[in-house]
C-alpha positions in Angstrom: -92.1 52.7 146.0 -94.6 53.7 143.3 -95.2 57.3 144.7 -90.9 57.9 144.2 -90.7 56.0 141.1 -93.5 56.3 138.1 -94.3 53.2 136.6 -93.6 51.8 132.8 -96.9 53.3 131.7 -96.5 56.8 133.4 -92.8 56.9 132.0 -94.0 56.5 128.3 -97.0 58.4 128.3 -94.7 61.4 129.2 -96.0 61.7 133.0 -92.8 61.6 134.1 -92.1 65.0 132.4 -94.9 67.0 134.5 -93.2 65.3 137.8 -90.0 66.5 137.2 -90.8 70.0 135.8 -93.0 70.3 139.4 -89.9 68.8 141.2 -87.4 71.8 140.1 -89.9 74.7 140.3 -88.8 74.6 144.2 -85.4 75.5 143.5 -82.6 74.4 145.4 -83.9 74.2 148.8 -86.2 71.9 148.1 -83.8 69.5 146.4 -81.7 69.6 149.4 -84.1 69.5 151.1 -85.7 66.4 149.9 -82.5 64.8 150.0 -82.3 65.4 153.5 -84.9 63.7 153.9 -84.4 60.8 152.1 -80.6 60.0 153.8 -82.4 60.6 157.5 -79.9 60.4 160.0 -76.9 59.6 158.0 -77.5 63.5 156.1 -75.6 65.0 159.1 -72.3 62.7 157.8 -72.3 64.1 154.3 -73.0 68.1 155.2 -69.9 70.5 154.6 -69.2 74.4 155.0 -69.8 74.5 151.0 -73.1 73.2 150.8 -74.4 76.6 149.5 -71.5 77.5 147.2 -72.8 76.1 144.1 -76.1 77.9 144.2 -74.4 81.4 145.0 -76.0 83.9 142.8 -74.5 86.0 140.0 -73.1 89.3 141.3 -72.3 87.9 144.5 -69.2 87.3 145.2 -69.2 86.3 148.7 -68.8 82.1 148.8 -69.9 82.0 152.3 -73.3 83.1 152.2 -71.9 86.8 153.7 -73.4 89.1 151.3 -72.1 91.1 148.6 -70.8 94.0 150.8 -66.8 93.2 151.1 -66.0 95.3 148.3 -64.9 98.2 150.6 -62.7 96.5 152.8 -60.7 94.8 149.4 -60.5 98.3 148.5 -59.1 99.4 151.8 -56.9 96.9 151.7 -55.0 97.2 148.4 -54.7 101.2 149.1 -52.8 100.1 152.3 -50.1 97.8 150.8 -49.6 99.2 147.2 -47.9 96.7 144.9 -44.6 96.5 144.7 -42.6 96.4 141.3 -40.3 93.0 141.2 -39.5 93.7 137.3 -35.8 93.0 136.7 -34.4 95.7 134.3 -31.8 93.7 133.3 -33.9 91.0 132.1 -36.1 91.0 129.1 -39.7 89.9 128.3 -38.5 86.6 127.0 -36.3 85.8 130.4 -32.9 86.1 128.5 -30.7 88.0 130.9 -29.5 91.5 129.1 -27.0 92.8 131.6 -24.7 91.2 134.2 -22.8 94.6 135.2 -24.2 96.3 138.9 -22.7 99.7 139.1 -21.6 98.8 142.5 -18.9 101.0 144.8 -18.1 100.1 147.9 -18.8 102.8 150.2 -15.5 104.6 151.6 -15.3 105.7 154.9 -14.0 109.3 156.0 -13.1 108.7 159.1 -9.7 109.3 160.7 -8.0 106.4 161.8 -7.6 107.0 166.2 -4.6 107.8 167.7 -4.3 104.4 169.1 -4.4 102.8 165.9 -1.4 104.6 164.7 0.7 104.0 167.7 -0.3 100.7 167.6 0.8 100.1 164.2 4.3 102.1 164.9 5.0 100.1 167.1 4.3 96.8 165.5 6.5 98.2 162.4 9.6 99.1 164.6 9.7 95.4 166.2 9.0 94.2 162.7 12.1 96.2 161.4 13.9 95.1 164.5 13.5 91.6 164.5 15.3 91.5 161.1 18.2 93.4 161.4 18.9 91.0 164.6 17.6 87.9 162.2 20.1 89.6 159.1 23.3 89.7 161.6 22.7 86.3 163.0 22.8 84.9 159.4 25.9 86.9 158.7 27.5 85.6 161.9 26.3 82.2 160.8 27.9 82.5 157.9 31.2 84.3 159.0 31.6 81.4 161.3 31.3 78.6 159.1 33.8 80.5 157.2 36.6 80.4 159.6 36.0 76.9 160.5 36.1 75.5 157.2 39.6 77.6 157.0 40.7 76.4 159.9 39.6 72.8 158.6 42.2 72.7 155.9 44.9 74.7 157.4 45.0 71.8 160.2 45.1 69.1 157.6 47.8 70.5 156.1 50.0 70.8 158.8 49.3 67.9 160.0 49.9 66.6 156.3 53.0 68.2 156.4 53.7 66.9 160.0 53.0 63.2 158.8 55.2 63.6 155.7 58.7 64.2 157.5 58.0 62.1 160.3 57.4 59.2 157.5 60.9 60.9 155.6 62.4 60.7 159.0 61.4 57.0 160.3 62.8 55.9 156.5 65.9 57.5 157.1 66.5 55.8 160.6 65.6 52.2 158.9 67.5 52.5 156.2 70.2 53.7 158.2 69.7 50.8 161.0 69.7 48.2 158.4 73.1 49.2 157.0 74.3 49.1 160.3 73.1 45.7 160.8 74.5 44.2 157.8 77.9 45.1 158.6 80.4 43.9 161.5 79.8 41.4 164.1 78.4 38.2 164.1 74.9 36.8 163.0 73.6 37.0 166.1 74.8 40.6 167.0 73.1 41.8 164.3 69.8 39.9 164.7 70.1 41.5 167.9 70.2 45.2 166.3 66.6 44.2 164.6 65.4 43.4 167.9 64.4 45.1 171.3 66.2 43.2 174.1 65.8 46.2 176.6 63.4 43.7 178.5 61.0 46.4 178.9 57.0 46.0 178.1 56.0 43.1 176.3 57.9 44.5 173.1 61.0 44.3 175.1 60.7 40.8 176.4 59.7 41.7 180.0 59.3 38.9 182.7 55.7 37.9 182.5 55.0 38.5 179.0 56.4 35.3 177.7 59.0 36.3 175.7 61.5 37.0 178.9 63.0 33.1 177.6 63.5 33.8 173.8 65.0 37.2 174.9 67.6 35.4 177.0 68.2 32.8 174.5 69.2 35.6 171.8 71.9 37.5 174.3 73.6 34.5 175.1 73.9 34.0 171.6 74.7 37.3 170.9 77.8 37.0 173.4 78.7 34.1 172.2 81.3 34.0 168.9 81.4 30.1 168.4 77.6 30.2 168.8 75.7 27.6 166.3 75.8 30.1 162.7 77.5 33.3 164.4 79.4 33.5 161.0 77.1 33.2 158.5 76.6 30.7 156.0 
C-alpha cells in the first residue's frame, strides 16, 4: 500500500508532485497500461472498440486508429454523387410559403381514336336514341289510354244515371197509379189484395213451403168473400 499511495509526510513536503509529473511523462500507454494492470482479469470486461479515440492525435482524422489516408476516397465519393438542390423556389428564407400556383398542363394526347372505338360508340348512341323514342311512345300510349278510360268512365255513369233516373220516374208512375186503383171499387179486402202478391209463386208469392202459403189462403177467401168480417170499410 505505501509504494501506490505516499504517506501524510511525502504528501506535504511536495513528493507527491515529483510522482505524478514521472507518472504522465509515459503518456497514455502507460496509464492504460497501468490500469490494466491494476483491474487484472476483470480489464478484459471494461475494454471497447474506442479505447484509443480519445488520444487520436491532431490532424488525424481517422477515429479507428486507420491512419490519415481516407481523404481520397471522401473525395471520390462526393465527385460521384453530386449534391442535389432540394431549395423550394416558392418558399422563402424565413419558411413563409410565397407561391401556391404550379404551371401545370395536363399533357394532351394526339392520337387518333381507333376505328373500333368509333363504331363502338355509334352504336351505343343509336340504341341510346332508340330506347327512347320506344320509352317516349309508351308514355304517350300510357297516357292516351288513361285518357279514353277516364272518358269512358263518365260516359257510363251517365247513362246509367240517366238509365236509373226513368226507371225510378217509371216505378213512381206505376205506384202511384196502383194505389189509385186500390183505393177505388171493391171491397177492403179486394184491394188489400191489389197491394199484395197472391200469385203463390217464390216466397214473395206465398209459395207452399215458405210459410206464408196459410196467410195467402186466408186473404183470397176473404177477398171472395163480400160479407167477410170489414169488407166495407169502417
Amino acid at each position: 500500500m505505501a509504494d501506490r499511495f505516499p504517506s501524510l509526510e511525502d504528501f506535504d513536503s511536495g513528493a507527491q508532485t515529483t510522482q505524478g509529473d514521472s507518472t504522465f511523462e509515459g503518456g497514455a500507454d502507460d496509464f492504460l497500461s497501468r490500469e490494466k494492470a491494476l483491474l487484472g482479469d476483470d480489464a478484459d470486461q471494461f475494454a471497447t472498440g474506442n479505447d484509443n479515440a480519445a488520444f487520436v492525435e491532431d490532424g488525424d482524422d481517422d477515429l479507428l486508429g486507420g491512419g490519415g489516408g481516407g481523404g481520397e476516397d471522401v473525395h471520390e465519393f462526393e465527385s460521384s454523387f453530386p449534391a442535389i438542390d432540394t431549395r423550394n423556389e416558392n418558399v422563402s428564407p424565413s419558411g413563409q410559403i410565397t407561391s401556391t400556383y404550379t404551371n401545370y398542363q395536363p399533357q394532351v394526347s394526339d392520337e387518333e381514336e381507333p376505328e373500333v372505338i368509333k363504331q363502338w360508340r355509334e352504336r351505343r348512341d343509336l340504341q341510346l336514341q332508340a330506347r327512347e323514342e320506344r320509352s317516349e311512345e309508351k308514355k304517350q300510349e300510357t297516357i292516351k289510354t288513361a285518357q279514353q278510360n277516364i272518358d269512358d268512365f263518365y260516359e257510363n255513369y251517365n247513362t246509367k244515371k240517366e238509365k236509373t233516373i226513368a226507371q225510378t220516374r217509371r216505378e213512381a208512375e206505376e205506384f202511384l197509379a196502383s194505389r189509385e186503383d186500390t183505393s177505388a171499387g171493391g171491397t177492403s179486402w179486394e184491394r188489400i189484395a191489389k197491394l199484395v202478391d197472391l200469385s203463390g209463386k217464390g216466397a214473395r208469392g206465398g209459395a207452399n213451403g215458405t210459410g206464408k202459403e196459410k196467410f195467402r189462403e186466408l186473404l183470397m177467401s176473404l177477398k171472395k168473400d163480400e160479407k167477410a168480417p170489414g169488407a166495407t170499410g169502417y
